[in-house]
C-alpha positions in Angstrom: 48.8 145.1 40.5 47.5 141.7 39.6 43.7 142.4 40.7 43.9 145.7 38.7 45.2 143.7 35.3 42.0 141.3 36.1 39.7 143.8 36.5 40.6 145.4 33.1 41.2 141.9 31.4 37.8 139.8 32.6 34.9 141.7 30.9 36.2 140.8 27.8 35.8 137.4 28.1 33.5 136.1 26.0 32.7 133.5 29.8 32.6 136.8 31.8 28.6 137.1 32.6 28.8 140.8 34.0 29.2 142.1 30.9 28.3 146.3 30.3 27.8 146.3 33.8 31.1 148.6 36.0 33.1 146.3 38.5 32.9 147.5 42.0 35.0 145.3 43.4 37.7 142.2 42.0 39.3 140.2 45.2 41.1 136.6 45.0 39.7 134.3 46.8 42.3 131.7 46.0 46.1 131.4 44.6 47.2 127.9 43.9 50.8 126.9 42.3 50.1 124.2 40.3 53.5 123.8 38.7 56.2 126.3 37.6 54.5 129.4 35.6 51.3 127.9 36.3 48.7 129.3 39.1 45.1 128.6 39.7 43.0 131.5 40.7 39.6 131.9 41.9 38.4 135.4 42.1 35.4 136.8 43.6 33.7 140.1 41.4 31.3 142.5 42.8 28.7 143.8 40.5 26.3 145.9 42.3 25.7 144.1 45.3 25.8 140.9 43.8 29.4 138.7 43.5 30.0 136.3 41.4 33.1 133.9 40.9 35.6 132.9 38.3 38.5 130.6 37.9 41.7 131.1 35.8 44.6 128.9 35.1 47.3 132.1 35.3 50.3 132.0 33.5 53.1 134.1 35.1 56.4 132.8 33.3 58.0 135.9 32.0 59.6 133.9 29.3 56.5 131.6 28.7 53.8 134.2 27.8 55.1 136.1 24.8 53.7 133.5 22.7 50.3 133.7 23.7 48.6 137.8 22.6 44.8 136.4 22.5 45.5 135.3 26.0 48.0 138.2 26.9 46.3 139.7 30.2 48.9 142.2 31.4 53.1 142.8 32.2 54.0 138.9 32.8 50.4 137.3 32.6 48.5 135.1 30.7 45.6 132.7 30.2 47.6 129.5 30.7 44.5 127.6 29.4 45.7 128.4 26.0 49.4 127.3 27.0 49.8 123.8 26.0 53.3 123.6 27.7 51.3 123.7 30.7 48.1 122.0 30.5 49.3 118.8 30.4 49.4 119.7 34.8 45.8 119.0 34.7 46.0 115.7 33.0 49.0 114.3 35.6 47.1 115.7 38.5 43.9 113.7 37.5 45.7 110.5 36.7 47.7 111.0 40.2 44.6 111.9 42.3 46.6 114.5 43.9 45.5 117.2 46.3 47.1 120.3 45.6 46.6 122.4 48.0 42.0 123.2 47.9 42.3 121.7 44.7 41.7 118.2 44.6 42.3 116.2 41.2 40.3 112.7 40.6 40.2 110.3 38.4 37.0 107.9 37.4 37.5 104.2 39.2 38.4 101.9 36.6 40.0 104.4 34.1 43.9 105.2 32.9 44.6 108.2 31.6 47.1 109.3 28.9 49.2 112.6 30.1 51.5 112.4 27.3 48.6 114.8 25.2 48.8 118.3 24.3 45.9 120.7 24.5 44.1 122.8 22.0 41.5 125.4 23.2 37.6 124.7 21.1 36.9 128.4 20.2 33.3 128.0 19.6 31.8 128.3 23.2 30.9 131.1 25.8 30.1 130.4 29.1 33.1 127.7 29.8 37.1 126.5 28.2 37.2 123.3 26.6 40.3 121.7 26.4 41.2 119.3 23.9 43.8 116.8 24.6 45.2 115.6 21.3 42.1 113.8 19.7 41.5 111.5 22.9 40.0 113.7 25.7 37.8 117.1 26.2 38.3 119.2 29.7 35.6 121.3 30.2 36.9 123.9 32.7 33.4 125.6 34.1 34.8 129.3 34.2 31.8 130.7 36.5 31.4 128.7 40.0 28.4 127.8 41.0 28.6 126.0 44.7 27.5 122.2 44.4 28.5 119.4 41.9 27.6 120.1 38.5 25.4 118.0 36.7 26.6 117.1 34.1 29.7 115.4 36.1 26.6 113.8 38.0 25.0 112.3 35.8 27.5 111.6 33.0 28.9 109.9 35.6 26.2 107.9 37.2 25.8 107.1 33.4 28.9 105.5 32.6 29.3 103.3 35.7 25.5 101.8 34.4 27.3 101.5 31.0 24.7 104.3 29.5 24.8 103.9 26.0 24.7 107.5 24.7 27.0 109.7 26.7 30.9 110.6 26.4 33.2 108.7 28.7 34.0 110.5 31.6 37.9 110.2 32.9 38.4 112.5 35.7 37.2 116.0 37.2 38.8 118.6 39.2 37.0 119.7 42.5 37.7 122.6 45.5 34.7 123.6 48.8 33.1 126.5 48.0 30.9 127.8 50.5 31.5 124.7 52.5 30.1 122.7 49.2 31.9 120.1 47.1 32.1 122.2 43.6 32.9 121.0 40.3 35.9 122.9 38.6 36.9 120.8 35.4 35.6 117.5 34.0 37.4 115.1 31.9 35.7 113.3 29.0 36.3 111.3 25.7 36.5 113.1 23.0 34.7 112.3 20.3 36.5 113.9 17.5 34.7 111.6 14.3 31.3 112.9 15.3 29.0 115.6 13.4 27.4 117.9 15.7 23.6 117.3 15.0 22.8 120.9 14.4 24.9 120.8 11.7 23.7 117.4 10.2 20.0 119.1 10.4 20.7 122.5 8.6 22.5 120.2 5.4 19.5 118.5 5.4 17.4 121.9 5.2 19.9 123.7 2.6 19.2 120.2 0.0 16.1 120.9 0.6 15.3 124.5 0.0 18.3 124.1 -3.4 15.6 121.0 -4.6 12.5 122.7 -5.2 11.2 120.0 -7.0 11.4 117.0 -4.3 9.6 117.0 -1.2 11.5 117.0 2.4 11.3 113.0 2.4 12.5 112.9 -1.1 15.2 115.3 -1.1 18.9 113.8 -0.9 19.6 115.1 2.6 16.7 113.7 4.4 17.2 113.9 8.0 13.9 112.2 9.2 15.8 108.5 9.7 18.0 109.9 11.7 15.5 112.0 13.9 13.8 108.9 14.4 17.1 107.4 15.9 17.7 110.4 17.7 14.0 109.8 19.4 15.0 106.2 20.2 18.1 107.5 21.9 16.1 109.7 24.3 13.8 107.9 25.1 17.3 105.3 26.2 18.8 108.0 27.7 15.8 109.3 30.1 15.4 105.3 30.8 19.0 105.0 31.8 18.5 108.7 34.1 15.2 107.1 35.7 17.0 104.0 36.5 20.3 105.8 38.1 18.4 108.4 40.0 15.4 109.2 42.1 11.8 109.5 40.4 9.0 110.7 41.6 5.2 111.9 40.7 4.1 116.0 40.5 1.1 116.2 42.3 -2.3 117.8 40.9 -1.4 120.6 43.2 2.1 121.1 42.2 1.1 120.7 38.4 -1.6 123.6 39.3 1.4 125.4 40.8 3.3 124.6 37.7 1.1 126.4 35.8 1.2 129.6 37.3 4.8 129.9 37.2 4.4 129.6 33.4 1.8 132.2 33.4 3.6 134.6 35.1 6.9 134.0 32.4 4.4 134.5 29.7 3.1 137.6 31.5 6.9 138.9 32.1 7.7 137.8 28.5 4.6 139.7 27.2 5.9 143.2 29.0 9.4 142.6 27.5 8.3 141.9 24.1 4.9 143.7 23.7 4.6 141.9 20.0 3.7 138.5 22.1 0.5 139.7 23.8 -1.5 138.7 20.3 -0.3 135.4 21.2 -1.0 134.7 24.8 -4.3 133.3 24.1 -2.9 130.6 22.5 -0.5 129.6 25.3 -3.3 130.9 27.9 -5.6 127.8 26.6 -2.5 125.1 26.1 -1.7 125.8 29.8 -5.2 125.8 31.3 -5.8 122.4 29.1 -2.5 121.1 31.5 -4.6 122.7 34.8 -7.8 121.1 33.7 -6.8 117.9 32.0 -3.6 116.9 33.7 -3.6 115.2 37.3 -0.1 114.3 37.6 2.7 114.0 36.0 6.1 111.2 36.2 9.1 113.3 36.8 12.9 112.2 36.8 16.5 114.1 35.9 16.4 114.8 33.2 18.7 116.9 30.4 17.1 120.1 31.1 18.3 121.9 27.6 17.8 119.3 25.0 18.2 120.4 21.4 19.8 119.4 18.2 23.3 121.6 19.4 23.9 119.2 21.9 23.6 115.8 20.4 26.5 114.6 18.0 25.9 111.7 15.7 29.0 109.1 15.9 29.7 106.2 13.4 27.4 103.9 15.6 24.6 105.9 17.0 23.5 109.0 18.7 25.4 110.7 21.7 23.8 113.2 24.3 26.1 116.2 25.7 26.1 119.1 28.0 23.5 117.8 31.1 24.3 120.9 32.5 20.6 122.1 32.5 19.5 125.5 31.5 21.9 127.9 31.3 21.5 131.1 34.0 19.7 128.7 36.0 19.9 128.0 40.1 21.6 124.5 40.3 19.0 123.5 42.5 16.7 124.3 39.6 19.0 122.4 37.1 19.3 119.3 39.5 15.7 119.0 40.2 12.8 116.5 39.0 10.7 117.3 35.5 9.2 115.9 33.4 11.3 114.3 30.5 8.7 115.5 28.2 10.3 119.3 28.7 13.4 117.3 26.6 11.0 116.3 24.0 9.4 119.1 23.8 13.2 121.4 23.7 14.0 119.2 20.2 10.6 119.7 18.7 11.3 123.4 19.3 14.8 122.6 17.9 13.9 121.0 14.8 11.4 123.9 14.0 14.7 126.4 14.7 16.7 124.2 12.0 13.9 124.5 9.6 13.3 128.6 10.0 16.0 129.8 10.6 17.6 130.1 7.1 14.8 132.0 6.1 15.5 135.0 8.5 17.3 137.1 5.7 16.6 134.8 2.7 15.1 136.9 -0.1 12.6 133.6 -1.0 11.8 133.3 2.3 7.8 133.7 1.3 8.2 130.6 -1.1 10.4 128.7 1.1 8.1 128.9 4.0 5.8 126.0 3.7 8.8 123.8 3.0 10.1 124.6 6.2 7.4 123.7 7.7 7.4 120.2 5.7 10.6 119.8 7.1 9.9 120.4 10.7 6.6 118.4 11.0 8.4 115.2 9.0 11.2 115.4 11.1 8.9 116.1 14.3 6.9 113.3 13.6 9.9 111.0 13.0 11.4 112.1 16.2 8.3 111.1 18.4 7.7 108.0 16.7 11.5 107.0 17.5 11.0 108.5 21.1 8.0 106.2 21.7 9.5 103.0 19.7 12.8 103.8 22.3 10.0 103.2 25.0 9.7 106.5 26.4 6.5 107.8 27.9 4.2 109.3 25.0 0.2 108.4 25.9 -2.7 110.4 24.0 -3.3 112.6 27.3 0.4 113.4 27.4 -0.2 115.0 24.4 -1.9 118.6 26.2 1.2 119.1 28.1 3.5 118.0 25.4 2.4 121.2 23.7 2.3 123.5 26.5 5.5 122.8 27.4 6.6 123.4 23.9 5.1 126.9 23.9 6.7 127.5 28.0 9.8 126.9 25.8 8.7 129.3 22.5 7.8 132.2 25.4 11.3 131.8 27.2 12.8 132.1 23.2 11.1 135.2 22.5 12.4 136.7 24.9 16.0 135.5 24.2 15.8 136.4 20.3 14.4 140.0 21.5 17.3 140.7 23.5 19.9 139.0 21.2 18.6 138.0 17.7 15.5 140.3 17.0 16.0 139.3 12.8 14.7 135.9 14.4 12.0 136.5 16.5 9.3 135.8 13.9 10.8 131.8 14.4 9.5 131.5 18.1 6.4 133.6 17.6 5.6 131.5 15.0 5.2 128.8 17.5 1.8 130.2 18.4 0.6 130.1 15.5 0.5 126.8 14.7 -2.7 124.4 15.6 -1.2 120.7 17.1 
């Protein structure tokens, strides 16, 4: 009864990544009472020959779920994340280091935690279920499993014990073997509930200036470019601190040779996907040869992995750096490997050129608004680097050739995303390659 509720309830989650595809099989792999009315499942889906897995905190108080329709699953059953009753189990279970059952709950050395807070579910994101507990912590509850730690608790972590100055204070995380691997379930982090997310802080900048046509995008009242040039500084901090709490090493000329190829063959891929790239591919042919031809090696570290202005928030003091998860869709081994941190740079150059366009997708002056975009971008670009390299981060002349092909390795894998999801904003990417730097 249960598995058949699932199966009809999971594909419309917004988390669910199987989505228009038929469920062949849905199987739980794991059932464990965490307190009265409260479960936590893990269950396995088959998708054409491929299984992926989920977890749910399961509500199955009769009396406890009628409050809770957006949640409502089926006869007595409910998303419990959304039950603040029964959160608060998470929080005592951290602050106890308690193993319940395959679950075990821990708490960061050094730390207290308050379990007195209630919970409120963030609506905004997709893949996971953030928790907020009152206006102190944020649970992150990964709602696809990937075997291994997650990187973000990794190096969040590694961060805070070095005192990093630019990440959320972790508190605790909640862990279970899959596949024989420690795997991250939940992490516990400060919230930080004064902050402006820095995609938002960008576009205000961008509307004062397209409503200003007589100023130019240094002149204009929301001028972002001071605070692009702090954001650079705190990169170039934060890939410091991740060189200094994990391995480094150096890409070979073979590897970087091997490098390039792989981003040929994406561009090729991305090119039979979205045909109206293959009058671009010269440009990114050249960038990427100038890497093969001009570029012997190149420093490589952790790194961030999907660095742009959505996942930096500005706080009263400085500049914090979110979500080291890595690319989304990735292999974790992918996400937890060496790269070079200009691949971060180059993700908020592309960033800041998004913040700039993307207004103009179904703005009737686009035309005449055009070339102030592009002010915008390159001032704030500019900004950015010079903070990046004042922070001490790596930015010689020669770095400059794979700087740029990296950026446009990033535009290709964009064109491809706004074909499938956004096609009113492909022209932003594309417009990428048509720019000389």
């Amino acid at each position: 009864m249960l598995t058949e509720l699932l199966t009809g309830w999971i594909t419309h989650q917004r988390w669910f990544a199987g989505k228009g595809r038929p469920i062949d099989e849905l199987v739980i792999d794991s059932d464990v009472k965490l307190a009265h009315g409260l479960r936590h499942l893990i269950v396995s889906v088959q998708q054409a020959g491929i299984r992926d897995r989920y977890q749910l905190l399961l509500g199955d108080d009769p009396e406890g779920g009628g409050g809770f329709k957006p949640a409502h699953i089926g006869a007595d059953y409910y998303d419990a994340a959304y039950d603040a009753d029964l959160t608060g189990t998470l929080l005592e279970a951290m602050a106890g280091n308690r193993d319940i059952g395959p679950l075990r709950f821990r708490r960061l050395e050094g730390v207290e935690i308050d379990t007195s807070l209630r919970s409120l579910v963030l609506g905004a994101e997709q893949s996971n279920t953030s928790l907020v507990f009152g206006s102190t912590y944020i649970c992150k509850l990964f709602r696809r499993l990937i075997p291994g730690i997650n990187p973000e608790l990794e190096i969040v972590s590694a961060l805070a014990r070095q005192d990093g100055l630019h990440v959320a204070r972790p508190y605790g995380w909640i862990e279970t073997d899959l596949d024989g691997e420690p795997t991250t379930l939940a992490m516990t982090q400060e919230f930080l509930s004064n902050a402006n997310d820095g995609w938002a802080l960008a576009l205000t900048s961008v509307r004062d200036l397209y409503a200003d046509l007589g100023s130019s995008a240094s002149e204009a009242g929301g001028d972002f470019s001071s605070e692009a040039y702090r954001l650079g500084v705190a990169t170039a901090e934060v890939h410091y601190e991740l060189a200094t709490a994990f391995p480094t090493g150096v890409m070979e000329t073979q590897q970087v040779k091997q490098m390039v190829e792989d981003h040929r063959r994406r561009l090729a891929g991305a090119i039979n996907e979205v045909p109206e790239l293959a009058r671009y591919a010269r440009v990114a042919q050249e960038a990427y040869q100038r890497v093969s031809d001009a570029v012997a090696e190149i420093p490589v570290q952790r790194i961030h992995g999907d660095y742009h202005l959505g996942q930096v928030m500005r706080t009263t003091t400085d500049w914090v750096v979110l979500d080291f998860e890595g690319e989304p869709g990735q292999p974790l081994a992918e996400r937890r490997a060496l790269s070079s941190p200009l691949r971060d740079v180059a993700g908020m150059l592309r960033s800041f050129d998004y913040a700039a366009r993307h207004l103009l997708a179904d703005h009737p002056d686009a035309e005449e608004l055009r070339p102030r975009a592009v002010e915008w971008a390159e001032l704030n670009r500019s900004a950015f680097l010079a903070g990046y390299s004042a922070g001490g981060g790596r930015l010689h002349a020669e770095d400059a050739v794979l700087l740029r092909a990296l950026e446009l390795v990033k535009a290709v894998y964009e064109v491809t995303y706004e074909a499938r999801n956004r096609p009113s904003w492909l022209p932003i990417p594309l417009a990428a390659f048509q720019v000389e730097r």
